[in-house]
C-alpha positions in Angstrom: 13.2 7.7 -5.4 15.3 6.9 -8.1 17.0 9.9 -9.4 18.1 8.9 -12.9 18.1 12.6 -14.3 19.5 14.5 -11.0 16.3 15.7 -10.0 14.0 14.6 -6.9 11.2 13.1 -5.6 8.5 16.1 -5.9 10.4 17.4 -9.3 9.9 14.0 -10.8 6.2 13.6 -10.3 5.4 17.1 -11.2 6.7 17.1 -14.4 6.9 13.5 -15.4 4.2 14.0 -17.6 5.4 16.7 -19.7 9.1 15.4 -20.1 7.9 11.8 -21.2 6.9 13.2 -24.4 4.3 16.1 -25.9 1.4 16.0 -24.4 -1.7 17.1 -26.3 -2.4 20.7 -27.1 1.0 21.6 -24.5 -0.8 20.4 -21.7 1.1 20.2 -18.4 -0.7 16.8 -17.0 -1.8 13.9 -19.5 -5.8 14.0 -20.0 -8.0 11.8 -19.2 -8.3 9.3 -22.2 -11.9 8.1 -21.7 -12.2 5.5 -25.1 -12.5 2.1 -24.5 -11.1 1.1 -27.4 -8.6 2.4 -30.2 -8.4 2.4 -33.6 -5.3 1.5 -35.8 -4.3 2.3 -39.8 -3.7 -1.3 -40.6 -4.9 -4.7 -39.3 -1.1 -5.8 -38.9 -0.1 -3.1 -36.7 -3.4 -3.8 -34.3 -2.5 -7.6 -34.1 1.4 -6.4 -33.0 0.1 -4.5 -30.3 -2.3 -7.5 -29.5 0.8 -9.8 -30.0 3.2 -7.1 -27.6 5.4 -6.7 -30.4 5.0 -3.2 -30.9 3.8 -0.5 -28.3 0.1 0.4 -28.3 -3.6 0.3 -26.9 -5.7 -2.1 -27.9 -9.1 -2.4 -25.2 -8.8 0.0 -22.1 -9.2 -2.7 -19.8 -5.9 -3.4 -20.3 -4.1 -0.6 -20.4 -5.3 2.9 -21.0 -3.1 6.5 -22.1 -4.1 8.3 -18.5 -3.3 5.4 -16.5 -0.1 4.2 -18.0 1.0 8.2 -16.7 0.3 7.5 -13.8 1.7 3.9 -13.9 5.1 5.8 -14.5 4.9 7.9 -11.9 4.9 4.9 -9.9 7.6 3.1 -11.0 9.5 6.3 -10.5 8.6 6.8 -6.8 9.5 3.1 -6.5 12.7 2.8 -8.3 11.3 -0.4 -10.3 11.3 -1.5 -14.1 7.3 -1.1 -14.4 4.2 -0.5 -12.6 0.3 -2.2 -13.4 -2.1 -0.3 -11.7 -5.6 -1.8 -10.5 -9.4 -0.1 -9.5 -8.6 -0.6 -5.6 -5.6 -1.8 -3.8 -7.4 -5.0 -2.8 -7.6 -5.8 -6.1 -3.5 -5.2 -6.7 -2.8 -7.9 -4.2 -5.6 -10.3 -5.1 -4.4 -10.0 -8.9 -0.7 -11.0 -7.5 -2.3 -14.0 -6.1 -4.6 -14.8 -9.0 -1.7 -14.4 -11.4 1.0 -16.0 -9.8 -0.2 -18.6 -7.5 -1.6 -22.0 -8.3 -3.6 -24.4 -6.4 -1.5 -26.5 -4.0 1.1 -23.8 -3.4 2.2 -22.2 -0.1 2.5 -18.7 1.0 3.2 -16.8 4.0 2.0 -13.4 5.4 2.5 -11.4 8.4 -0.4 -11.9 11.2 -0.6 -8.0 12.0 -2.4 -7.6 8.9 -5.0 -5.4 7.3 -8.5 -7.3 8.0 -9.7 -7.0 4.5 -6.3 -8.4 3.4 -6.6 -11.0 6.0 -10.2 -12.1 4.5 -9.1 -11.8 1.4 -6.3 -14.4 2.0 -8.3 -16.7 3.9 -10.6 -16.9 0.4 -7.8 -17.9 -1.4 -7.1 -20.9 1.0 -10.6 -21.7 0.1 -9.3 -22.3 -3.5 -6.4 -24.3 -2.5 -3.6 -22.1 -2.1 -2.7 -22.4 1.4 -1.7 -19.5 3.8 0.4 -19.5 7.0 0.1 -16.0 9.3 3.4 -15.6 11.3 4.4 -12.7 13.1 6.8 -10.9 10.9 8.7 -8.8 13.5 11.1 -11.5 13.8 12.5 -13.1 10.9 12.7 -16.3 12.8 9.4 -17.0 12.5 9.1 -16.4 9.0 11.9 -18.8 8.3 10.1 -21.4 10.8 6.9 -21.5 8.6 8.8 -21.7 5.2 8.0 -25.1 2.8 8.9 -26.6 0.4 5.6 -25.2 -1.6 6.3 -22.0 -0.3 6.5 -19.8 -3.1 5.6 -16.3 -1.7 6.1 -13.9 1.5 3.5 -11.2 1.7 4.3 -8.1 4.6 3.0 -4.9 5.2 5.8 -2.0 5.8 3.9 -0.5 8.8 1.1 -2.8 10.3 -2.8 -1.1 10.7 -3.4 -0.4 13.1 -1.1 -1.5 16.1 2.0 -0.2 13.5 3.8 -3.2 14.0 7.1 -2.9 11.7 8.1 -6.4 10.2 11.6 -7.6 10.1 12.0 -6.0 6.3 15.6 -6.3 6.0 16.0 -9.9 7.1 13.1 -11.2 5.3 14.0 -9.8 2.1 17.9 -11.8 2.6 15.9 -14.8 3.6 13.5 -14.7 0.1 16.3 -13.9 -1.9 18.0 -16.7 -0.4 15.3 -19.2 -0.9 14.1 -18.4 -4.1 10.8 -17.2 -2.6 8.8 -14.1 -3.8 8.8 -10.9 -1.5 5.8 -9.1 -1.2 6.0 -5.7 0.5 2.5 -3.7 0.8 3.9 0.0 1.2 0.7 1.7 1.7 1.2 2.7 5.1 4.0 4.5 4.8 4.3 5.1 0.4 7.7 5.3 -1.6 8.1 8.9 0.0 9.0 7.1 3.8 10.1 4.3 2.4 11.5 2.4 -0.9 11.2 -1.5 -0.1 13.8 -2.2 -2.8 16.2 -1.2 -0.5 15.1 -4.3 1.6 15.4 -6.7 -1.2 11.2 -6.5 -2.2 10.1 -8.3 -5.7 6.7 -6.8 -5.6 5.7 -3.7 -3.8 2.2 -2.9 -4.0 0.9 0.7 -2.9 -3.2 1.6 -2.2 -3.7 4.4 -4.2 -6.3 5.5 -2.4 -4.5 6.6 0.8 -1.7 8.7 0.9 -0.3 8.4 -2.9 -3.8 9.9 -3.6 -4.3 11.7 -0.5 -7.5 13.4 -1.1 -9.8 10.9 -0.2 -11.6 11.6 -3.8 -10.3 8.1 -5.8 -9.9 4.3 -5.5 -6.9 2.7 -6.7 -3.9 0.5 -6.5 -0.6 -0.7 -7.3 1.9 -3.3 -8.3 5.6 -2.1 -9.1 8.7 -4.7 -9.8 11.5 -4.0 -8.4 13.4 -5.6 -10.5 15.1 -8.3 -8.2 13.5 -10.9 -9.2 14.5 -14.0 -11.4 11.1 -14.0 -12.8 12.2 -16.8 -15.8 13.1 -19.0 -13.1 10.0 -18.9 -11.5 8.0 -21.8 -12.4 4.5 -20.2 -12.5 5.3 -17.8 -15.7 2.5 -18.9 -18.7 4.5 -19.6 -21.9 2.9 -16.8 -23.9 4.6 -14.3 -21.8 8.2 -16.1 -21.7 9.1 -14.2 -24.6 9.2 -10.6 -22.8 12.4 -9.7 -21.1 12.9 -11.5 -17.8 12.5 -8.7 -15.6 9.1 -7.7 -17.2 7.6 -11.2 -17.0 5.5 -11.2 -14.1 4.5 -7.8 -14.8 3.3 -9.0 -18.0 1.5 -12.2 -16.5 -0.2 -9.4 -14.0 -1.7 -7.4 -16.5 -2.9 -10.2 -18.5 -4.4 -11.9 -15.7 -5.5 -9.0 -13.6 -6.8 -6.7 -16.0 -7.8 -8.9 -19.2 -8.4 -11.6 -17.8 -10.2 -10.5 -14.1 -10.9 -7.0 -14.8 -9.8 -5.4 -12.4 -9.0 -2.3 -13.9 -8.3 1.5 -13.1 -10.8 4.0 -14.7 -8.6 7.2 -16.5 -10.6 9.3 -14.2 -9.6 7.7 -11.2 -5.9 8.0 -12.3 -6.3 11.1 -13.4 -7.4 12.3 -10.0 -4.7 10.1 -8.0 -2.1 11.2 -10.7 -2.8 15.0 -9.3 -3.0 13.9 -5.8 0.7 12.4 -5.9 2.3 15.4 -6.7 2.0 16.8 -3.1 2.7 13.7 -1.7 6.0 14.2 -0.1 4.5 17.8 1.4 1.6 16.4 2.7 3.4 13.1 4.8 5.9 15.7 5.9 3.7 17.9 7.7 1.2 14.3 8.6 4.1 12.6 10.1 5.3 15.4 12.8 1.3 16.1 14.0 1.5 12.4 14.0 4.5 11.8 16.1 3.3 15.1 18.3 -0.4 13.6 18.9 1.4 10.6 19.9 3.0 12.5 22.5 0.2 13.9 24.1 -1.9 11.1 24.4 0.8 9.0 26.4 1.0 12.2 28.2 -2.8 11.5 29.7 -3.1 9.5 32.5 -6.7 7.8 30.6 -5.0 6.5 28.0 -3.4 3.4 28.5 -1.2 2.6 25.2 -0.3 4.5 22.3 1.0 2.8 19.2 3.3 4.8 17.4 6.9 4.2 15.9 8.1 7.6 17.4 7.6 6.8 20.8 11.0 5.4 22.2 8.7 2.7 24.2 7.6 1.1 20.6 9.0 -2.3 20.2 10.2 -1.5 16.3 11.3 2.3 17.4 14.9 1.6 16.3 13.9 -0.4 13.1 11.7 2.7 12.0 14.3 4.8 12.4 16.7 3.1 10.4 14.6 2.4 7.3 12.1 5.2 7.6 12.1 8.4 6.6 9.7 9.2 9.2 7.6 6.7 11.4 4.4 7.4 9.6 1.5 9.0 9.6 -1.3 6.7 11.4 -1.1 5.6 15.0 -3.5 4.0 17.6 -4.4 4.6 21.4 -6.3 2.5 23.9 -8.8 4.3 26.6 -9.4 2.9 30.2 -12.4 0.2 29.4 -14.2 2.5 32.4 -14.4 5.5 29.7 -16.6 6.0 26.5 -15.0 5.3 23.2 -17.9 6.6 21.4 -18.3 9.8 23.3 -14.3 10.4 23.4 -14.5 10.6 19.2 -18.2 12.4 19.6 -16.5 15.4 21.1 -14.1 16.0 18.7 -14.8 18.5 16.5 -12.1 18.5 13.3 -11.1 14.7 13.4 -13.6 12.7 11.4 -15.2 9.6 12.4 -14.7 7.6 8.9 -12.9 4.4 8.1 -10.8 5.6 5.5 -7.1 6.3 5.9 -4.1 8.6 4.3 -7.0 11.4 3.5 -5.4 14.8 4.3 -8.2 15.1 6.7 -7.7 13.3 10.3 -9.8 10.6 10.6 -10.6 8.5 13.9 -12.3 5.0 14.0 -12.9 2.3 17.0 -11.4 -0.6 15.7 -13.1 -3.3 17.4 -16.7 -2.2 16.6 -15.9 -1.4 13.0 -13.1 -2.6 10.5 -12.2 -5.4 13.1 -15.6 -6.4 14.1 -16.1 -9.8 11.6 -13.2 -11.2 13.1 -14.8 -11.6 16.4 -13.4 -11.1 19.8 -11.0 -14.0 19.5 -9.2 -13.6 16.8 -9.3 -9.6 17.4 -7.5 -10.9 21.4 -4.9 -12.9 19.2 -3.9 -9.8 16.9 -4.0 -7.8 20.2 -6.9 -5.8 18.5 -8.3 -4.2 22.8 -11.8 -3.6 22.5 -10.9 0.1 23.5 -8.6 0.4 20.7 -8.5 4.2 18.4 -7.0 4.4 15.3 -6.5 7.5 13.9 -5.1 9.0 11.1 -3.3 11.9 11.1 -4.1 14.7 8.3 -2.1 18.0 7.1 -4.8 20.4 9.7 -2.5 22.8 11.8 -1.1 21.2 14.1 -1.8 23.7 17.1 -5.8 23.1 16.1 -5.4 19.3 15.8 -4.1 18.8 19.5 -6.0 21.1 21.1 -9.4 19.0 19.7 -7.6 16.1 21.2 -6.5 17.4 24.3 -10.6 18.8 24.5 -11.8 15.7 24.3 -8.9 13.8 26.7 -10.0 17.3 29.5 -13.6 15.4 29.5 -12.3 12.4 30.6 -13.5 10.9 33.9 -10.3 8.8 35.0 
């Protein structure tokens, strides 16, 4: 995080509100601002905050008192110039496609991708802007796929839910080389694990949702600039928002597009609540990531599990790429049974892991890939993205450890092979 005033991560986002300015009545968090629209002493001074040339809310849909807090809090984590935040994080990264792409224009993504990510993409080619999946581990591939009408690369940090890690470092040199947009989904391991400015990222977008909110209690997302980015060079930028400083640009085209203009906006009450949940954000992936990195342990231990996916394990193909640019390897792994035991009962017999799709909640949560968030794809594509039909994601949660294992090593003692 970028420490600008000497003080760190946790410090920052606790009191962030209160040393941005007074806060009503001396509260300690901003309130939640529920007007939808906002009332001004003269007409000029509404039609400069219409026009951007003075500060201000005009309609909540684009911007809003609660969620531009937690819209700074953001940009803080992410050590960027400015932050627009969206409802979900599916709408983040369809609101960077919306606003920045046009039809006939090329972009690429990694293959080990998110499945509603993927489906969302595969809309998008619907509309004319064309996609290319490569597999981002190796920068090679990336370059391979590259066009002349490439104007974007789109990665994910930590891949859900075999945690491939893509080729961050050499991707971002390759964007910044060519011109090309770098898009780096943090979600899976936040701006607590990881910054991907340090890799050269243009956009990073986070899922509020998961870990960043942590509670499981609000949907939301993310876009933060970096700051890297030549955005008046880049030939997609409307005219009407030339006139902000180059590095705000895109972010201005963003909130234009995906909030006025798409609607994809963050209710107050959402950020209030994911505003509250950030502020434990580096205790709980702490504690997350080492009952992570210990369940990992234990299940190659057992002779019924075949594979474990897990950046800590020294057998992981990325192990030594984690470790450089992560503070830890994350919080979410995946495991595959023998096909001759029960998926179903495995997760039926535990008691404190959840079976729910969500991810990042501080409660552990277990899903079977294949039959669930993968099942749409069907079994060929799922056998291309090495998605086994015995496949277990699970993610970790801040329970005691000692309890956590011992549910999972319960379950693994009922095992027939």
């Amino acid at each position: 995080m970028a420490e600008g005033h000497g003080r760190g991560f946790t410090t920052e986002i606790l009191h962030s509100d209160r040393l941005g300015g007074p806060i009503e009545h001396g509260a300690l968090h901003k309130p939640v601002h529920g007007s939808v629209a906002y009332g001004f002493d003269t007409a000029e001074m509404l039609a400069a905050v219409f026009q951007g040339t003075e500060k201000g809310f005009s309609y909540s849909r684009s911007g809003n008192p609660t969620v531009e807090a937690l819209e700074t809090k953001i940009t803080a984590m992410e050590g960027g110039v400015g932050t627009v935040a969206f409802a979900t994080g599916m709408a983040a990264i369809g609101s960077i496609l919306f606003s920045l792409l046009r039809k006939g224009d090329h972009f690429l993504s990694s293959s080990f991708l998110f499945g509603n990510t993927n489906s969302l993409f595969q809309s998008f080619a619907g509309q004319g802007i064309d996609v290319s999946f490569v597999d981002a581990t190796a920068v090679d591939a990336v370059e391979a796929a590259l066009r002349p009408e490439t104007r974007m690369v789109f990665v994910e940090t930590i891949a859900n839910p075999r945690t491939q890690i893509a080729d961050l470092e050499a991707i971002g040199a390759l964007c910044a080389e060519r011109g090309i947009v770098f898009v780096v989904d943090n979600t899976m391991t936040s701006p607590w694990l990881f910054q991907p400015k340090a890799v050269g990222a243009h956009l990073v977008v986070n899922a509020l949702t998961k870990y960043i909110g942590g509670h499981g209690a609000a949907l939301g997302g993310s876009v933060t600039d970096t700051g890297l980015f030549p955005w008046d060079r880049y030939p997609h930028i409307f005219d009407a928002y030339r006139s902000a400083t180059p590095a705000r640009q895109a972010l201005t085209q963003l909130r234009k597009k995906g909030l006025r203009d798409f609607g994809a906006s963050l209710a107050p009450e959402a950020a209030h609540t994911l505003a509250l949940g950030a502020e434990t954000l580096a205790l709980r992936l702490d504690r997350a990531c080492a009952t992570a990195a210990a369940l990992a342990a234990l299940l190659q231990a057992h002779p019924a599990v075949q594979r474990v996916y897990h950046p800590s394990l020294p057998d992981h193909p990325q192990h030594d790429r984690a470790a450089k640019l992560f503070r830890h390897p994350g919080a979410l792994l995946s495991f595959e049974l023998d096909p001759r035991e029960d998926l179903f009962a495995f997760c039926n017999r535990l008691t404190l892991a959840v079976n729910s799709t969500n991810l990042g909640d501080n409660r552990t949560l277990i899903i079977p890939v294949a039959h669930t968030i993968y099942f749409e794809m069907g079994a060929e594509r799922r056998a291309a993205m090495g998605i086994s039909e015995g496949l277990l994601r699970v993610s970790v949660g801040i329970e005691d450890q000692a309890d956590l294992l011992n549910d999972f090593a319960a379950s693994l003692a009922a095992l027939k092979f």
